[in-house]
N, C-alpha and C positions, 0 to 999 in steps of 0.2 A: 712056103713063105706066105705072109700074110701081108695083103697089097697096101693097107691104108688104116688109119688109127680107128679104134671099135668109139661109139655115138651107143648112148645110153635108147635100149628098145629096140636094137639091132640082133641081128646073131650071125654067126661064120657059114657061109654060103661057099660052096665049088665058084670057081672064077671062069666065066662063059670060054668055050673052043678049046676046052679040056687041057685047060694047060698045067693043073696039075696044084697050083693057087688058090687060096682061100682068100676072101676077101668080106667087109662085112656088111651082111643085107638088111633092108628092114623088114622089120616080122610083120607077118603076116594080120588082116585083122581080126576080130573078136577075141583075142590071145590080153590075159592080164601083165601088164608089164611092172615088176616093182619097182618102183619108186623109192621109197625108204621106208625100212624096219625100225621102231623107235621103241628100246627095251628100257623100263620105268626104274629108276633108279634115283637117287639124292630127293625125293618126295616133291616132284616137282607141285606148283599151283597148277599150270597147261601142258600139254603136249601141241606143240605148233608144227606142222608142214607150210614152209613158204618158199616159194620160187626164189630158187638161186641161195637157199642157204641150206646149207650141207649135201648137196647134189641134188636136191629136192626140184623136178621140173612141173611145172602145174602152168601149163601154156596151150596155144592150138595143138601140139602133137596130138591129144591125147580130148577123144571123145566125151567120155566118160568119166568117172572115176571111182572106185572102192575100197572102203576101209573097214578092216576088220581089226576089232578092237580084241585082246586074247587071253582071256583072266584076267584080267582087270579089277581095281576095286579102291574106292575113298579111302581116306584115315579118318573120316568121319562117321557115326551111324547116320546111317536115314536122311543121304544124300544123295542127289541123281546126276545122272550125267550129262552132260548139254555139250552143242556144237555148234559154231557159228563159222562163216566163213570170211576169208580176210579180205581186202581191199587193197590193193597199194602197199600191202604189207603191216596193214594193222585189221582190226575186229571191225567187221561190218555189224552193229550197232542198233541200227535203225529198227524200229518197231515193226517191219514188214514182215516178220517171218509167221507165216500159215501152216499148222499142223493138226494133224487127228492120229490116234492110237487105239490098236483093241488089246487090253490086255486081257490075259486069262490065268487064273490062280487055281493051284491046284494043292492041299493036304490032304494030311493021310485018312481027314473026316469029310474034307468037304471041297466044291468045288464053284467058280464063281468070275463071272467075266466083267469086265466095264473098259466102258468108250467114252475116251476122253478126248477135247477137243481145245486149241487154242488156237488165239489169234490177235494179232496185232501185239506180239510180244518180240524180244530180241535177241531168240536163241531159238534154237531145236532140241526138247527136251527129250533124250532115251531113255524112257520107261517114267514112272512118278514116283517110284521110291525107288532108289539105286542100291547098290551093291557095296560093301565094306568090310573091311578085317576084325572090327566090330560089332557087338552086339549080334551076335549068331549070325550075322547075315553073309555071304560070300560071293565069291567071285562072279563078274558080269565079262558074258559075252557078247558081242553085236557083229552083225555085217550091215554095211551099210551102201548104197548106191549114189550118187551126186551127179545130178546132170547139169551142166553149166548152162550158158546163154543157148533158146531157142532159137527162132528164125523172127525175126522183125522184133516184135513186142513181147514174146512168149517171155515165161517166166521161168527160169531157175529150179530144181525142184530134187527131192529126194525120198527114196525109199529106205526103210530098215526093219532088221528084226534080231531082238535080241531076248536073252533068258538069263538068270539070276535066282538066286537061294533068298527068299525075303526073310528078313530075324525072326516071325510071326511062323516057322517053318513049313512056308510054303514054295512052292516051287512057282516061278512067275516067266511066262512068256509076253513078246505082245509084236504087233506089226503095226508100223505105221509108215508116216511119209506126209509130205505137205512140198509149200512152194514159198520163194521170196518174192514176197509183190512188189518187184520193182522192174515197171518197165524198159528199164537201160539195163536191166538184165545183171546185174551186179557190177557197175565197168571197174575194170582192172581187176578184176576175180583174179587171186594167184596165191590159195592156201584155205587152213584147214588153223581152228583153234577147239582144241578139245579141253574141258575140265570138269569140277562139281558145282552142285551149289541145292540150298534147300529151299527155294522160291517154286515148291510144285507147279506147273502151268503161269510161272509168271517171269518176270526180266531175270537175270544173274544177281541177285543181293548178296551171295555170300559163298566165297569159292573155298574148297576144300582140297588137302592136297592130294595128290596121289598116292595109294599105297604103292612102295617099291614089290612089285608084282607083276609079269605081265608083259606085253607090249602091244603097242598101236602099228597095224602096218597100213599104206598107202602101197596102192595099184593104179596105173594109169590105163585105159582099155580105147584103143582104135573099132569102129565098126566096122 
């Protein structure tokens, strides 16, 4: 018999003095806890993770967090992908977001790297030309890392790495990562807005929808 209702990032633990009961513990840390699976369907504009809607927790539990984006890909050619994170439950906006990328292109003739860098823009842009079911180009993957507020004034910050078929047939990797320069550390951080748009290295001017392809997962991770 099982002693008491199961809490999302728990798991069924022996009940202490061997009585023979299950009962449910918290896991352990450095373990990815998933959050929610979001499979792309009706061609959406965003994929949104926010606290408290559709189980979605993005609160202190949870250190960390990771999102891997899984085949993925625009309705548009020659669009990229970007991330911003939410506020109160809307798109944190503000021009503070810090990023650099190295990408690396690879064809069947040639081979060719560049570092790109932006700042004072209002997204996180992954990769500079993105992935779509168009014009030869295909499917984009990414994993990505998200560290929320640091300790006093630190900043907010994230890693990724992702790879994609460019239409140009080349195969393209790249790794980047950046910070939000804001020192209130994002307040009320609680989500995640994903979409397209073709503003290379610049704000969101024009969002594209998603191909029905794929899905977005979110992971929550304790240290």
């Amino acid at each position: 018999q099982i002693s008491n209702a199961p809490t999302n990032g728990y798991f069924l633990s022996a009940q202490s003095g061997n009585t023979g009961g299950l009962t449910w513990a918290e896991a352990g840390g450095g373990k990815q806890t998933l959050i929610k699976a979001t499979s792309i369907s009706g061609n959406p504009v965003n994929v949104d993770f926010v606290h408290g809607t559709g189980g979605v927790v993005i609160d202190s539990t949870y250190d960390y967090y990771v999102i891997d984006v899984i085949n993925c890909a625009s309705q548009t050619d020659v669009h990229m992908m970007w991330f911003r994170v939410m506020q109160s439950g809307s798109e944190y906006t503000s021009g503070n977001y810090a990023s650099s990328m190295k990408e690396f292109y690879r064809s069947s003739s040639s081979a060719s790297e560049t570092h790109r860098t932006n700042w004072g823009i209002n997204n996180f842009p992954i990769g500079q030309v993105g992935a779509s079911n168009t014009g030869a180009e295909q499917n984009m993957n990414v994993s990505i890392r998200y560290n929320p507020n640091g300790i006093g004034a630190e900043y907010p910050n994230v890693t990724w790495r992702a790879t994609w078929w460019q239409d140009n047939n080349q195969s393209v990797h790249n790794v980047g990562g950046g910070h939000i320069i804001d020192t209130g550390g994002v307040n009320a951080f609680n989500g995640f807005r994903f979409g397209w748009h073709s503003n290379y290295g610049g704000n969101v001017n024009n969002t594209s929808q998603w191909s029905n392809q794929g899905k977005v997962v979110l992971y929550g991770v304790k240290s």
